[in-house]
C-alpha atoms as an extended CHARMM CRD file, in Angstrom:
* protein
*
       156  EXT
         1         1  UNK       CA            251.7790000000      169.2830000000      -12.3700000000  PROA      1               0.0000000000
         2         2  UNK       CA            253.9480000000      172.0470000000      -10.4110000000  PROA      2               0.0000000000
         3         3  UNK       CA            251.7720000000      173.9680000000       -8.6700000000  PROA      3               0.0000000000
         4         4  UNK       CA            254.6660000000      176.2630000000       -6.7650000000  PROA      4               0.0000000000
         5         5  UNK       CA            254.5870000000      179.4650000000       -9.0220000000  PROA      5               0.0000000000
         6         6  UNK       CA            258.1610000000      180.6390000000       -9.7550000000  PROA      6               0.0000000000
         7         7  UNK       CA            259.8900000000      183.7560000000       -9.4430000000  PROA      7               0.0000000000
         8         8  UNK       CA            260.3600000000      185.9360000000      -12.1600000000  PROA      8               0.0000000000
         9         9  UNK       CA            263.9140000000      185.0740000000      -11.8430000000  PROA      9               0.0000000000
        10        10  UNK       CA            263.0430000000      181.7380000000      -12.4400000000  PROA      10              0.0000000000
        11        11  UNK       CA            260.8090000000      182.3160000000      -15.2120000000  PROA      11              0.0000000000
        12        12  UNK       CA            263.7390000000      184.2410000000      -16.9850000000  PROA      12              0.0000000000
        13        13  UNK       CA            266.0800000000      181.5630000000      -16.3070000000  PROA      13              0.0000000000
        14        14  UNK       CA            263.2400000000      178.5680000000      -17.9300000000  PROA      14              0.0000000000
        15        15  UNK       CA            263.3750000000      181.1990000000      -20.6260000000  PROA      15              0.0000000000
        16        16  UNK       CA            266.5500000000      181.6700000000      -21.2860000000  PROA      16              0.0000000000
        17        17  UNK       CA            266.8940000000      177.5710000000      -21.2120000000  PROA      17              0.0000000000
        18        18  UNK       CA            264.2800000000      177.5110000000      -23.7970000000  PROA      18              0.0000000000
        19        19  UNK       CA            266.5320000000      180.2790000000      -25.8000000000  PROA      19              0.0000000000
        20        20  UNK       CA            269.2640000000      178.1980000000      -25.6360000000  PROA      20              0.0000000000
        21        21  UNK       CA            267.8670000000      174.9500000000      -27.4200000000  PROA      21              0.0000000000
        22        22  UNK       CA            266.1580000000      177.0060000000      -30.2460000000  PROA      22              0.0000000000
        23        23  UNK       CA            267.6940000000      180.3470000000      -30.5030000000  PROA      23              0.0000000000
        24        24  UNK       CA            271.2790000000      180.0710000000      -29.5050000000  PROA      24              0.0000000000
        25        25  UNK       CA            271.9200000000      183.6130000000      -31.0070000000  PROA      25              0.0000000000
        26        26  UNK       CA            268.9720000000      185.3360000000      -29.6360000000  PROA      26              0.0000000000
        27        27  UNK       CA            269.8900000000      188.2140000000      -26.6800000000  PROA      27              0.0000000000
        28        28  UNK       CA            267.3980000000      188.4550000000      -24.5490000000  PROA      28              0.0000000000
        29        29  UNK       CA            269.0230000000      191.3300000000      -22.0680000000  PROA      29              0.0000000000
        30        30  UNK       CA            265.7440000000      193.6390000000      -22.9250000000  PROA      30              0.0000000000
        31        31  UNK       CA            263.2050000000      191.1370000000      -22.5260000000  PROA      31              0.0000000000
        32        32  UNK       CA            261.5250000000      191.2280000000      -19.3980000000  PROA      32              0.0000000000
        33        33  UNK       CA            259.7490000000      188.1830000000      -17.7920000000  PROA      33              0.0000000000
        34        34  UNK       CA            256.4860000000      189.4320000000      -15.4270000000  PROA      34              0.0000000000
        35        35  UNK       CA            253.4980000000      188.1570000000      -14.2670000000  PROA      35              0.0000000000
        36        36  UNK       CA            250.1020000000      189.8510000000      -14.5070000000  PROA      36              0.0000000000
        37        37  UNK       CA            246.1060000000      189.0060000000      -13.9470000000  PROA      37              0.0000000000
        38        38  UNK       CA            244.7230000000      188.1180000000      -17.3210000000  PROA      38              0.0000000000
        39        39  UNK       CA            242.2020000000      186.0800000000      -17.9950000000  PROA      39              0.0000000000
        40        40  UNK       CA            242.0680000000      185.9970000000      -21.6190000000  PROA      40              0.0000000000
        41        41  UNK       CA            245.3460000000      183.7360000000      -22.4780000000  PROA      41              0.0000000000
        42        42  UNK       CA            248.3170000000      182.1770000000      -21.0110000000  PROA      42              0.0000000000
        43        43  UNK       CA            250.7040000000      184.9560000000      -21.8130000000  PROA      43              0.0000000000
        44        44  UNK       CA            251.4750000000      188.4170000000      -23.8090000000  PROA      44              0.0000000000
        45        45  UNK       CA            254.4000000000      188.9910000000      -25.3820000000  PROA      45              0.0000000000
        46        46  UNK       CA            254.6400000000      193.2300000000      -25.6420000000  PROA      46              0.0000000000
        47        47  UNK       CA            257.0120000000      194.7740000000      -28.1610000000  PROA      47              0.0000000000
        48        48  UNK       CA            258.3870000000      198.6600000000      -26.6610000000  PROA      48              0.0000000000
        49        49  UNK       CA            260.3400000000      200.6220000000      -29.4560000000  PROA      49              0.0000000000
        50        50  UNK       CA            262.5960000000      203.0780000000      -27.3300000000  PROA      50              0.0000000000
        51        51  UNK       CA            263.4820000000      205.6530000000      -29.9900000000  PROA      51              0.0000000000
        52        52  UNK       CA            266.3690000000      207.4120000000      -28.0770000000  PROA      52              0.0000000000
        53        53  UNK       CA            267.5510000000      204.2400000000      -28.1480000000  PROA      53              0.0000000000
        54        54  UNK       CA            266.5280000000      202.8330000000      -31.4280000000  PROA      54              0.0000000000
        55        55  UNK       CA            265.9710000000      199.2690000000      -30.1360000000  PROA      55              0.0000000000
        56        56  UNK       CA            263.4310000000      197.3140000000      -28.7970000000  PROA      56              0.0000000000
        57        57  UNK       CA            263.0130000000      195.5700000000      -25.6940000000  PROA      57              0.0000000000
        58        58  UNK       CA            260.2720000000      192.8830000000      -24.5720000000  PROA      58              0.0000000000
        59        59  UNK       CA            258.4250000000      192.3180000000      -22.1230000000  PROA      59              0.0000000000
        60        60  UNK       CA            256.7410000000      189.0730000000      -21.6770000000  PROA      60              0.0000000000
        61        61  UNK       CA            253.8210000000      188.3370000000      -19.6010000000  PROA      61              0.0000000000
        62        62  UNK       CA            252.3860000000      185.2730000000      -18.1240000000  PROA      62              0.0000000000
        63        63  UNK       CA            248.6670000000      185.2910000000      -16.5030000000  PROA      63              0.0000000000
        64        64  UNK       CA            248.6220000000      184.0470000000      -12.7700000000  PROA      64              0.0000000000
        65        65  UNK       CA            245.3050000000      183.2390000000      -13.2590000000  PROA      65              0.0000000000
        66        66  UNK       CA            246.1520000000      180.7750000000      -16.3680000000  PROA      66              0.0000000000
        67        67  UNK       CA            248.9400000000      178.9720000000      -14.5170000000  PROA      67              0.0000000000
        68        68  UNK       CA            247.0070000000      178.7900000000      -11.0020000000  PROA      68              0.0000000000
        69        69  UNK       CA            244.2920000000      176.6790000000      -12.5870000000  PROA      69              0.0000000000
        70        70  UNK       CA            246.7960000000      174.7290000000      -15.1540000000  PROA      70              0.0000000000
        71        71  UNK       CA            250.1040000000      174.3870000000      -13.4590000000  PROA      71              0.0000000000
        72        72  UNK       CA            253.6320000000      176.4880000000      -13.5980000000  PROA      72              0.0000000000
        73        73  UNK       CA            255.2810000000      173.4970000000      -14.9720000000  PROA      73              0.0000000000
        74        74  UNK       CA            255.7100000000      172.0180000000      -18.7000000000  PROA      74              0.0000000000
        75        75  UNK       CA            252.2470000000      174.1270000000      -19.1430000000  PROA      75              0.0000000000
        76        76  UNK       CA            254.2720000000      177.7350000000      -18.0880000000  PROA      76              0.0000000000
        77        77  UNK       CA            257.1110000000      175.8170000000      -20.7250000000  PROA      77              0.0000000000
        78        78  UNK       CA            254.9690000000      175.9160000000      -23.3050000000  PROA      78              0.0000000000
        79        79  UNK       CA            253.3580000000      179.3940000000      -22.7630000000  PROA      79              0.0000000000
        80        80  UNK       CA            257.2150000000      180.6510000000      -23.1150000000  PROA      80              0.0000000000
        81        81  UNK       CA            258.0750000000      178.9400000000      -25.7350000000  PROA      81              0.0000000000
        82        82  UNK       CA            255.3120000000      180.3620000000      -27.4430000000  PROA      82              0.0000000000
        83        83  UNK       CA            256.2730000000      184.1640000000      -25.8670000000  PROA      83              0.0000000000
        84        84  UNK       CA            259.6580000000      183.0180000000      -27.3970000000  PROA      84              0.0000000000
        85        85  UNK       CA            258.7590000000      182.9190000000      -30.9810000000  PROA      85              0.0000000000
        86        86  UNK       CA            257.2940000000      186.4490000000      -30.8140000000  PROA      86              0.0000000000
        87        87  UNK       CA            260.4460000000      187.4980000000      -29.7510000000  PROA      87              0.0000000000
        88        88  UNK       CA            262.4680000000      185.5400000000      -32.1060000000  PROA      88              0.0000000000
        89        89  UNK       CA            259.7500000000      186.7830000000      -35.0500000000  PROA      89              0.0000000000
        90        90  UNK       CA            258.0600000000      189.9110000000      -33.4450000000  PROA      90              0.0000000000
        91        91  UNK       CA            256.6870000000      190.9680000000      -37.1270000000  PROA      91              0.0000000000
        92        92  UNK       CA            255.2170000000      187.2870000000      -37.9960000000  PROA      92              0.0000000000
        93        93  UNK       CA            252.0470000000      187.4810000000      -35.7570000000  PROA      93              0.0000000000
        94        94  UNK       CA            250.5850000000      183.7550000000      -36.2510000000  PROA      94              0.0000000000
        95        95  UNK       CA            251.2490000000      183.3950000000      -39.4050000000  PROA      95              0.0000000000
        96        96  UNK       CA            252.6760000000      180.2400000000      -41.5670000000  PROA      96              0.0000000000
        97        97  UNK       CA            256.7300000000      180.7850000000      -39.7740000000  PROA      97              0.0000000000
        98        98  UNK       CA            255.2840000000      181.1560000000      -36.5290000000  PROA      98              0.0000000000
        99        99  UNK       CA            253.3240000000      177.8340000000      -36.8010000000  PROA      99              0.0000000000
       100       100  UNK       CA            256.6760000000      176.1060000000      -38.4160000000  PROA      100             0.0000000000
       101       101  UNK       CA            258.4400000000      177.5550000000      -34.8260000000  PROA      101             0.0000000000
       102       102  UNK       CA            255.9470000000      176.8030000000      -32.9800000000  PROA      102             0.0000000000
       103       103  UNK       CA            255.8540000000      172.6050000000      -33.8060000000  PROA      103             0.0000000000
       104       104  UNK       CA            259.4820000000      172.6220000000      -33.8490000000  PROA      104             0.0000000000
       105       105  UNK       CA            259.5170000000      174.4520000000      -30.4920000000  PROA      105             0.0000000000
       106       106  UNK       CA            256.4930000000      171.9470000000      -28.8140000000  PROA      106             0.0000000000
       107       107  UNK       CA            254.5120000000      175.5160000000      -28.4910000000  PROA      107             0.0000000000
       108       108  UNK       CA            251.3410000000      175.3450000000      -29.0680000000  PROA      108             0.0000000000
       109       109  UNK       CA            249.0710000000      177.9980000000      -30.2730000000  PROA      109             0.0000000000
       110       110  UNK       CA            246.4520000000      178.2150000000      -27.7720000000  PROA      110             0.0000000000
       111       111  UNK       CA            245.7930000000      178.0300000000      -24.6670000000  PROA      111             0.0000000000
       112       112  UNK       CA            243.4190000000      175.8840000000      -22.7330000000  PROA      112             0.0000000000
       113       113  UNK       CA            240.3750000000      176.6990000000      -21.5250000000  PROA      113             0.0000000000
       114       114  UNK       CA            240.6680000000      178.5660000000      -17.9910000000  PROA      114             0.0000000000
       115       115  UNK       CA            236.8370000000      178.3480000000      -17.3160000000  PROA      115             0.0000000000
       116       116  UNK       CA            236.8420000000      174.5460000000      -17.7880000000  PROA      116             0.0000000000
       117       117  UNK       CA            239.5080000000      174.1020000000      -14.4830000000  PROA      117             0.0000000000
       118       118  UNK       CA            237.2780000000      176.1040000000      -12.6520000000  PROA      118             0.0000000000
       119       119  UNK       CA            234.7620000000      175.4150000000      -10.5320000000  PROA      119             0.0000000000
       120       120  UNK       CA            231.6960000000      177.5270000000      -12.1570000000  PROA      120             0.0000000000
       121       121  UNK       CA            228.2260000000      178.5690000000       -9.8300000000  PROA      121             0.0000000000
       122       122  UNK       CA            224.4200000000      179.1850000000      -11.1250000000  PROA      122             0.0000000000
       123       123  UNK       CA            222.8280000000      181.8200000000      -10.0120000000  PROA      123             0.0000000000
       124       124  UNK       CA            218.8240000000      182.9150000000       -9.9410000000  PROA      124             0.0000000000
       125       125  UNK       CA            217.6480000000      186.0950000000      -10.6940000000  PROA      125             0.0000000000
       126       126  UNK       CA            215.4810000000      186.7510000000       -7.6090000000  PROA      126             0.0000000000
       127       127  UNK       CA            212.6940000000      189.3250000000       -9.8830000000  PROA      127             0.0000000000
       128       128  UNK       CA            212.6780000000      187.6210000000      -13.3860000000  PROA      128             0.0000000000
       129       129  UNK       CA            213.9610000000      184.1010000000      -11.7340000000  PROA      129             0.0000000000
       130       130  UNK       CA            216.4360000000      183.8320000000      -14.8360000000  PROA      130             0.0000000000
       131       131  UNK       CA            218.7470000000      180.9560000000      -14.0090000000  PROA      131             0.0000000000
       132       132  UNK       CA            222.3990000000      180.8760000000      -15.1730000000  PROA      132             0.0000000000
       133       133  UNK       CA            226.1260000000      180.1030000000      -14.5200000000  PROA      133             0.0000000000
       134       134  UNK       CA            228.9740000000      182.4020000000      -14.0000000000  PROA      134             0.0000000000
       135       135  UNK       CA            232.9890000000      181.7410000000      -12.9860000000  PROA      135             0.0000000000
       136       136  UNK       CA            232.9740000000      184.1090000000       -9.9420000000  PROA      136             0.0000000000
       137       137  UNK       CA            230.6880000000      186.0340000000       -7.9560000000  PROA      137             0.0000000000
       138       138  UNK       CA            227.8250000000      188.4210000000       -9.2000000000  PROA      138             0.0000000000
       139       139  UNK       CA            225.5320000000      190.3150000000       -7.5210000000  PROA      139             0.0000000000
       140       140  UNK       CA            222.8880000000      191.8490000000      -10.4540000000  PROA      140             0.0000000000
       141       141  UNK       CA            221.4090000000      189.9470000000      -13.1440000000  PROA      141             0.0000000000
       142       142  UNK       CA            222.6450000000      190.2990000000      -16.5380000000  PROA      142             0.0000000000
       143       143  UNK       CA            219.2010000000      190.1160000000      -17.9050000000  PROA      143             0.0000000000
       144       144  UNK       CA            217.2120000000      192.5620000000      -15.8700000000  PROA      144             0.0000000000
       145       145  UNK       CA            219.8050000000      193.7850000000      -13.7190000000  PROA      145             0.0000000000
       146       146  UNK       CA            217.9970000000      192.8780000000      -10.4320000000  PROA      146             0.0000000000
       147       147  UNK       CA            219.8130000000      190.8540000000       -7.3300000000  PROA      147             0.0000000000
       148       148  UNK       CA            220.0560000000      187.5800000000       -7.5920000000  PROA      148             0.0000000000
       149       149  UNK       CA            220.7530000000      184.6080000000       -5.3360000000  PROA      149             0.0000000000
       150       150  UNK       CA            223.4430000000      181.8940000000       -5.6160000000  PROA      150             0.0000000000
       151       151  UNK       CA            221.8160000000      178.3820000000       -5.8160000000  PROA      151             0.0000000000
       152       152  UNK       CA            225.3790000000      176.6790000000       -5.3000000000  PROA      152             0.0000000000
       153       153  UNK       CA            228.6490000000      175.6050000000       -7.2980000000  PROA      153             0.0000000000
       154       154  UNK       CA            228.1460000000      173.0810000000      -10.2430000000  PROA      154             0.0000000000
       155       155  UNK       CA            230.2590000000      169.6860000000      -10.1370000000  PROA      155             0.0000000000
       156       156  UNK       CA            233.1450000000      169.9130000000      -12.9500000000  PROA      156             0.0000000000
């Protein structure tokens, strides 16, 4: 696993290798290649119409916090391959020619499971001594919304 996280130049140049096995004819001079902190998936692929223009341009996103826990190598590959298709198909969503790209490409369609790489903590609710387990840190109690007190991290 490559743990070094690239440069965005990189990235665009891992992307534009990618291109070139699948999508020979595919011009990717207004697609974009940025990182940013989500949590929710490994990437975002973001379609901008530019109507003085009358093109659109891409901008593809890949989550930090994703890759830091699961690699920047053939994991980050995948995650742009899949990006790729949306640019390839940006009107096909997930649908039955995306999933045709996607196993020819060795995308995959979702993304593991950030919270399981992580090491998780349980907490205890210091008024209603509710006991549970969160990813980061937390200060009130979700069930009363009193302070609470962190018993220690969990083994993964």
């Amino acid at each position: 696993m490559i743990n070094a996280r690239p440069s965005p130049v990189e990235m665009k140049s891992r992307l534009e290798k990618i291109r070139d096995q699948y999508y020979p004819d595919l011009d990717l001079r207004t697609t974009d290649v940025v990182f940013y902190r989500g949590k929710s998936c490994a990437g975002r692929c973001c379609r901008n119409y530019h109507p003085s223009f009358r093109i659109y341009s891409f901008t593809i996103k890949i989550s930090t916090t994703y890759h830091d826990v699961h690699g920047w190598g053939d994991e980050l590959d995948r995650t742009l391959a899949h990006e790729l298709i949306h640019v390839a198909l940006p009107r096909e969503g997930h649908g039955s020619r995306f999933k045709w790209e996607m196993q020819r490409d060795g995308a995959e369609r979702y993304c593991k499971n950030s919270y399981d790489a992580q090491a998780k903590k349980i907490y205890r609710c210091l008024a209603c001594k509710h006991q549970f387990e969160a990813m980061s840190h937390i200060e009130f109690c979700p069930r009363c919304d009193d302070m609470i007190e962190c018993l220690g991290e969990l083994e993964v």
